[in-house]
Structures are given as structure tokens and as C-alpha cells.
ZAMARGU-4260 file (C-alpha; in steps of 0.2 Angstrom, whole numbers, plus 5000, padded with zeros to 4 digits):
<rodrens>
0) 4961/4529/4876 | 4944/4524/4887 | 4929/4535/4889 | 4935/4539/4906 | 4951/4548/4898
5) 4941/4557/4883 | 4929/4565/4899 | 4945/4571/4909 | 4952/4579/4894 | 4933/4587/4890
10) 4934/4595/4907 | 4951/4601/4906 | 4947/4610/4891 | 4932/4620/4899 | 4943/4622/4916
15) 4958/4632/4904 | 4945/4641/4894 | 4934/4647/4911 | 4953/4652/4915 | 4956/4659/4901
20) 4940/4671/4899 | 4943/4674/4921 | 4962/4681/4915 | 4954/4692/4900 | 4941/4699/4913
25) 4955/4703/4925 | 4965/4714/4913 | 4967/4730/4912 | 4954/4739/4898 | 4957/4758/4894
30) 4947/4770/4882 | 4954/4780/4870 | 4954/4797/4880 | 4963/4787/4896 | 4980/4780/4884
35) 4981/4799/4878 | 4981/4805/4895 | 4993/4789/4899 | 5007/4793/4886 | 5008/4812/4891
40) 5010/4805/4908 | 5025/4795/4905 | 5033/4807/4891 | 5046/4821/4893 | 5039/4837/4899
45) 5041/4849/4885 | 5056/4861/4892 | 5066/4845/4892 | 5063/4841/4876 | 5064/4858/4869
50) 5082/4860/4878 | 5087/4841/4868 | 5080/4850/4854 | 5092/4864/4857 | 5106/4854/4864
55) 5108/4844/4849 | 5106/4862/4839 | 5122/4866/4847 | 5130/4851/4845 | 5128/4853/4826
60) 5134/4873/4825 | 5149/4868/4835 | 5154/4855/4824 | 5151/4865/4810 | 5162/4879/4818
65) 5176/4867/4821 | 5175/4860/4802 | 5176/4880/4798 | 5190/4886/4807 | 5200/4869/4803
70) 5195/4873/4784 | 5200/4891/4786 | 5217/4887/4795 | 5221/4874/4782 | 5219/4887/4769
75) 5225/4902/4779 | 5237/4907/4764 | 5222/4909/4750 | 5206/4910/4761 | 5216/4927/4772
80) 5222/4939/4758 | 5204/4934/4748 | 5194/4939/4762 | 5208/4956/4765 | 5205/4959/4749
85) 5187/4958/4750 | 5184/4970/4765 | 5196/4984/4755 | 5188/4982/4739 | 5170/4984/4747
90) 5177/4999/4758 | 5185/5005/4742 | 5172/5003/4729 | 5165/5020/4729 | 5182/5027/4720
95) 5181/5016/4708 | 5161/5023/4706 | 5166/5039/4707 | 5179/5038/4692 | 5168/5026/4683
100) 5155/5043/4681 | 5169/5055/4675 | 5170/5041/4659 | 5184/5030/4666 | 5183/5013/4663
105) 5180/5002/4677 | 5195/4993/4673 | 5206/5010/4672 | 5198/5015/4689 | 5203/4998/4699
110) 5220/4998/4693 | 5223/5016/4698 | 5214/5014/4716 | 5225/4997/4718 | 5240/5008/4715
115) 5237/5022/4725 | 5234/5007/4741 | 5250/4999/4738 | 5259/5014/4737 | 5251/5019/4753
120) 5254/5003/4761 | 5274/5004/4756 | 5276/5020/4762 | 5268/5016/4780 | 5278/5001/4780
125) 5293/5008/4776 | 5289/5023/4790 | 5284/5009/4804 | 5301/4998/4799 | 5315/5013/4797
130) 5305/5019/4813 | 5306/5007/4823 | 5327/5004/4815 | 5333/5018/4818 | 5325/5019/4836
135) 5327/5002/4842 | 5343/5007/4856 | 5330/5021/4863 | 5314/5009/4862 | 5325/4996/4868
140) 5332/5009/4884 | 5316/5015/4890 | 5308/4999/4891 | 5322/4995/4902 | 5320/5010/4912
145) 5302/5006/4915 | 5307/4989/4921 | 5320/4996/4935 | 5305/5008/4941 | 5293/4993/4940
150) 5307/4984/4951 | 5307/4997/4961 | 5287/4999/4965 | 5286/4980/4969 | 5301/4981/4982
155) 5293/4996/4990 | 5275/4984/4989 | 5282/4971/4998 | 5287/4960/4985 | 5307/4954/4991
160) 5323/4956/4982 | 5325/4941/4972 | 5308/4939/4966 | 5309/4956/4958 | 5326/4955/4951
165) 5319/4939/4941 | 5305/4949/4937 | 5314/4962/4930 | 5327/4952/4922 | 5313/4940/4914
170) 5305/4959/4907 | 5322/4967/4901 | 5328/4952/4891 | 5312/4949/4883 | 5307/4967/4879
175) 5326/4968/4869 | 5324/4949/4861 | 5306/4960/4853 | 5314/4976/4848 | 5330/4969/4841
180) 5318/4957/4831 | 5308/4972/4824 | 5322/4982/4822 | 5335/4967/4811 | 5323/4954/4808
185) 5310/4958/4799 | 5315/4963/4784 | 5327/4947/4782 | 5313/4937/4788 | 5301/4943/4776
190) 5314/4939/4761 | 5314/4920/4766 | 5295/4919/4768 | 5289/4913/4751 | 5271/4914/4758
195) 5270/4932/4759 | 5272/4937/4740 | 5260/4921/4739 | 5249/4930/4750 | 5250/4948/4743
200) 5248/4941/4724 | 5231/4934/4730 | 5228/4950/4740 | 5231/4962/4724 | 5222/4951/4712
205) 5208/4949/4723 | 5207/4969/4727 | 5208/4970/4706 | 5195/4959/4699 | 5182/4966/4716
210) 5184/4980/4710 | 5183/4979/4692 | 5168/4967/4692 | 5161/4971/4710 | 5142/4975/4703
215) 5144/4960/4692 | 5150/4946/4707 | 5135/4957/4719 | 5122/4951/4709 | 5125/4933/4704
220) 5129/4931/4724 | 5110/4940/4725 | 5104/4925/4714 | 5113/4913/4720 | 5108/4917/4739
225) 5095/4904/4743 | 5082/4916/4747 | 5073/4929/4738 | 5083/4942/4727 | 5074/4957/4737
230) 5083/4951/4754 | 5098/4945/4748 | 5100/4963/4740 | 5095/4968/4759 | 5108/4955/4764
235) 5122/4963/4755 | 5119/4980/4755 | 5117/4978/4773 | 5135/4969/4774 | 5144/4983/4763
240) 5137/4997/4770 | 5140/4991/4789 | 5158/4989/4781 | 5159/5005/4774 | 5153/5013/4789
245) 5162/5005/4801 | 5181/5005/4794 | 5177/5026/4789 | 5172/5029/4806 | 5186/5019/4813
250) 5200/5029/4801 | 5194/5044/4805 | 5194/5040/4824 | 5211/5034/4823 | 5217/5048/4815
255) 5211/5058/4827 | 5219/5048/4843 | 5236/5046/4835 | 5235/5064/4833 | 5233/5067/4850
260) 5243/5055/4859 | 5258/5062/4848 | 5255/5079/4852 | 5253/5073/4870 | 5268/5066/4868
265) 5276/5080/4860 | 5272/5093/4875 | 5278/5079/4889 | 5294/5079/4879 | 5292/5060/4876
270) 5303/5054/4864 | 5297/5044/4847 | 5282/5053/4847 | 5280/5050/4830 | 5282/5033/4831
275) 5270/5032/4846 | 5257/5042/4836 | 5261/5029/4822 | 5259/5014/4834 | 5240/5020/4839
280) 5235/5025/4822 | 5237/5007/4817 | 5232/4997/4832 | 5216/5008/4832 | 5210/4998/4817
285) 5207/4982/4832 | 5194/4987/4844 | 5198/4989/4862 | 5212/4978/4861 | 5223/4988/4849
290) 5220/5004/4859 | 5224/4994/4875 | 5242/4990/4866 | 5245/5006/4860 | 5243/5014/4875
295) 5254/5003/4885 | 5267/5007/4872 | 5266/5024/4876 | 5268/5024/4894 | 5281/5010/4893
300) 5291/5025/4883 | 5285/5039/4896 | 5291/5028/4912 | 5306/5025/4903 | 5313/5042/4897
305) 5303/5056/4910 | 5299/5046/4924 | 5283/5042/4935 | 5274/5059/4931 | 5278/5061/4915
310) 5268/5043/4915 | 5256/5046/4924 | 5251/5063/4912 | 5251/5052/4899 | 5241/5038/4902
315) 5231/5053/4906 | 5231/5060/4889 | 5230/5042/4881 | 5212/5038/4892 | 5205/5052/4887
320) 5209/5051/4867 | 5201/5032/4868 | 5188/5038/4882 | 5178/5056/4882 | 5189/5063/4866
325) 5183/5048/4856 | 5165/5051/4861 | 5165/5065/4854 | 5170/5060/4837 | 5165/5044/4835
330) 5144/5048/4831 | 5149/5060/4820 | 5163/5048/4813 | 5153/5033/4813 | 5134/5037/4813
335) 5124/5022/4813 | 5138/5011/4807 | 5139/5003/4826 | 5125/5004/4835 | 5129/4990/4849
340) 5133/4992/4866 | 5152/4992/4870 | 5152/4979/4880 | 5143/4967/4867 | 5158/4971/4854
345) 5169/4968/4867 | 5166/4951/4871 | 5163/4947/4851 | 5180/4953/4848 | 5188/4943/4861
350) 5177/4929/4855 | 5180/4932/4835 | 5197/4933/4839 | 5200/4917/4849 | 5193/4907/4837
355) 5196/4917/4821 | 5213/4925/4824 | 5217/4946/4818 | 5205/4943/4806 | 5191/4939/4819
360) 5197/4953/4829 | 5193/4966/4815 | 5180/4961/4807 | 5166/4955/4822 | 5162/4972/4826
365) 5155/4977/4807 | 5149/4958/4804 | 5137/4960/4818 | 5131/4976/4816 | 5128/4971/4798
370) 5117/4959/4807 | 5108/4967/4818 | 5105/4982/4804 | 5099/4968/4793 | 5087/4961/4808
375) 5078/4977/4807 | 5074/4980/4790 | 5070/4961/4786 | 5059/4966/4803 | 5051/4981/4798
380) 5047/4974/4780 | 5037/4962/4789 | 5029/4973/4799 | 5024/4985/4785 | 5017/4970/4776
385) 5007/4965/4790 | 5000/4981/4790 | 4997/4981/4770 | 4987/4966/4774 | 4976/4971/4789
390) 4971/4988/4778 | 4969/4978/4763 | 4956/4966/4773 | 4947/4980/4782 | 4942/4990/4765
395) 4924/4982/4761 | 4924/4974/4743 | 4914/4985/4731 | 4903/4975/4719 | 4906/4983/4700
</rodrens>
């Protein structure tokens, strides 16, 4: 290569460096303060990220929900009767406490309380079930009756002919296919279902060993908790006394509306009053929903046998033993044990139950009580610490 080539490549070297120092002169040059302000420009505004945050929150306490109630279903036949057996053995313990004062072993006590529950639970089962045999043909008749008269009201509504003999026939048949089910069925059903002395051996068992080692099982729980013994104790005592509270108050409310509805149903002249007063007593044990039954069973009876007035009277008597009767009684019943707005423990019912089944359907009202109760006295702990501190922090040390 000649001189003449080395000189061309010499200034082509200084024409790509001037270029290269023109381009690094042209770029853009920011100071520390500028790319702060530059990355908050182009990040999320904070409500967007907090509601991801949240969103994906959700996400994971759904799929944890899902995982539980597959679980729960899968083992329906032990997880049901244990947690049965759980709630009546928390409700129950304080017999058990009681004898255990007047020098009866713990062991003694449960087996004598477990007794005295399965003999009241035969005995209503066998009152509901030779009830409801012997009574089937009237049950069965009434309903009927009810039927033709709603027939009857539809026609004079507007509804044609056709349309509410279907109606009625679709009512009649299915109302007969139930009653001659409860009235022939059950009993032979429950002699082929293997699953139900499954089911009632883990229930007893369960009931037994709560209550014989109730205190003992309470405090490993307490330790075992995740969290400081202090508010696990809170946690549990919370739990059992909103139990407690809650199914004495709801016995002693449903003892008093299937008393009135079957003395209702006794001066009407309605027939099966005892079993109507039965039906409530039972079903007042599911909030809202149980009292909604029952009291539609009742009518349905009324309609049938004495007609529109007779009906009428007592959905009368049944609104007010669930409505302004109940009101009465229940703070007295109840206290504290459910301090939640109605329509709150409505719409957990209906909620517990859809995802949960009868147990969900029982047991959301005391559950969320329980936390709620618990809320406030984990809340007021706080707050009386926070006090502690503030005095202990405005009293002046004092040198020795």
C-alpha cells in the first residue's frame, strides 16, 4: 500500500472518530433526580398495582377454597361426623365439667352425657319417622288439597286451563313421590346404607374422646397455633364460647316457636299439630332457611285441611313466632352470642351453604361471630397496650 492509501485511511479514522464524539454529544444525558422522575412516569399508578396485588390475593384464597371443599367432599364420610361431633362435644362440655366437680371421672361423665344424646336423638327420630308413618295419607291429602286451591287461584289470575292443570299435576305427584318416601323409605334405605353406622361410629367416638380429653386436645391446639399462646387461647375460647352461645340461644328459640306454632295450630283445628310443631323445632336449628321450610309446611297443611282463612291465620301465627315473638326472646336467649346484622348472617348462610352444604348452613352464623368477637378483644388488647406504652413513656425516669 503507497503513501497516498496510508493518508486516506489516517483521515478516515479522524472523520469516524469526529463522528463518533458528534453522536455521543447528540445523546441524551439525564441526572440521577431526572431517571427517578422518569421511571415513576412510565410505572403503574399505585391503585393498579395494589388491586394486582389484590387480584392475585384472590386468586390464591379461591384456589385454596376449591382444594378445601374438593378435600372436604372427598372425605365427607370421616371429616362430617368429626366435625358433628366437634360442635356437640364443645356445646356439651360443660356437663361433663359439672359432674367432673361432684368427683366423677372425666371418663364416667362423657360416657353418661354420650348416652343420654343418643337416647335423645332415637327418641326424636323415632317421633319424627312413626310421625310422619302414621300421617303420611293426611300429609299426603292436604298437600293435595293446597294444590287444587293453588289451581284454582291461578285460573282466577289469568293463568289458562292447561297450564294450571300441569302445574298442579307436576305439584300433586311430586309432593306424594316425597311423603311416600319418608313415610316407607327411609327406614329400609337407612338399613342398606353401610355409610351411616360408618358415620355414626365416628360421630360417637368423636363426641367420646372430646369430651373425655377436651381440656387436654384445647391446649396442645393452644401450642401448636402458630401464634402466641395468649391469642390462641383468645382464639379458642372465642370459637367455643360463640358455639356455646349461639346453639343455647337457638334451642331455646326453637323451643319456643314450635311451641307456638303448634298451639297455633291446635286452636285453627289444623291437623298434625304435633308434627308441625316438630317440623319447626328441628328446622329452627338452620337460620332463616329452616324457618322458611317450616313455615311453608305448616300452611301447606292449613290450605289443605281448613282452607284459605285457616291459611292465612296461620302464616299469621307462624310470621310472628319467627318475627316480633322471636325478638323478644332471642336477646334474652342469645345475649351476645350473635351480635351481627340479619342480613349479614343471611347472606353467609346462603353463601356457607352453597359451598359447604347443611354443615355450612349451621355453623356460618357462630364461626362468624366467633370472629368478629375475636376481632374485638385481639383489638382492644392492642389498644390497652398502646395505652400502657404512652403512660409508661410520659412518667419522667427518676434517678435513684
Amino acid at each position: 500500500m503507497n503513501w497516498r492509501a496510508w493518508l486516506k485511511l489516517g483521515r478516515g479514522d479522524d472523520v469516524a472518530a469526529a463522528n463518533t464524539h458528534a453522536e455521543e454529544a447528540r445523546r441524551l444525558r439525564l441526572e440521577h433526580d431526572e431517571l427517578a422522575e422518569l421511571d415513576t412516569v412510565f410505572a403503574p399508578p399505585p391503585w393498579l398495582q395494589d388491586m394486582g396485588r389484590t387480584s392475585w390475593a384472590l386468586v390464591g384464597f379461591m384456589l385454596v377454597v376449591v382444594a378445601l371443599v374438593w378435600l372436604l367432599g372427598t372425605t365427607y364420610t370421616i371429616v362430617g361426623p368429626v366435625v358433628v361431633g366437634t360442635v356437640v362435644a364443645t356445646v356439651t362440655m360443660p356437663l361433663v365439667t359439672g359432674m367432673r366437680r361432684h368427683r366423677v371421672p372425666r371418663p364416667a361423665g362423657a360416657a353418661i352425657v354420650l348416652l343420654g344424646m343418643l337416647a335423645l336423638a332415637v327418641g326424636v327420630l323415632v317421633l319424627v319417622l312413626a310421625g310422619i308413618k302414621d300421617q303420611s295419607g293426611a300429609l299426603s291429602d292436604a298437600a293435595s288439597h293446597a294444590a287444587s286451591k293453588a289451581e284454582s287461584w291461578l285460573q282466577s289470575a289469568g293463568v289458562n286451563k292447561p297450564s294450571a292443570d300441569s302445574a298442579n299435576a307436576d305439584v300433586t305427584k311430586a309432593t306424594q313421590g316425597a311423603f311416600k318416601t319418608l313415610a316407607h323409605g327411609v327406614i329400609s334405605g337407612i338399613r342398606g346404607l353401610t355409610s351411616i353406622a360408618i358415620s355414626a361410629s365416628f360421630l360417637f367416638l368423636s363426641i367420646f374422646f372430646l369430651l373425655k380429653d377436651g381440656p387436654a386436645m384445647r391446649a396442645v391446639v393452644d401450642r401448636h397455633l402458630g401464634v402466641p399462646v395468649p391469642v390462641a387461647q383468645t382464639v379458642t375460647g372465642g370459637v367455643i364460647r360463640a358455639l356455646r352461645g349461639y346453639f343455647k340461644g337457638v334451642t331455646i328459640v326453637a323451643l319456643f316457636n314450635g311451641v307456638v306454632v303448634t298451639l297455633g295450630a291446635l286452636v285453627l283445628g289444623v291437623p298434625l299439630a304435633g308434627t308441625i310443631g316438630l317440623v319447626t323445632f328441628i328446622l329452627a336449628y338452620i337460620p332463616y332457611i329452616g324457618a322458611f321450610v317450616a313455615g311453608a309446611f305448616a300452611v301447606v297443611i292449613a290450605l289443605g285441611s281448613q282452607g284459605t282463612t285457616t291459611a292465612l291465620l296461620m302464616l299469621v301465627i307462624v310470621i310472628l313466632a319467627n318475627g316480633m315473638l322471636q325478638q323478644l326472646v332471642q336477646p334474652f336467649a342469645m345475649g351476645a352470642a350473635l351480635d351481627l346484622n340479619p342480613l349479614v348472617v343471611l347472606i353467609v348462610t346462603i353463601g356457607a351453604g352453597c359451598i359447604f352444604g347443611t354443615l355450612g348452613l349451621i355453623l356460618a352464623a357462630p364461626l362468624l361471630s366467633a370472629a368478629v368477637h375475636i376481632t374485638k378483644e385481639l383489638d382492644h388488647a392492642r389498644t390497652v397496650e398502646a395505652l400502657s406504652g404512652a403512660s409508661r413513656a410520659a412518667v419522667p425516669a427518676t434517678d435513684p
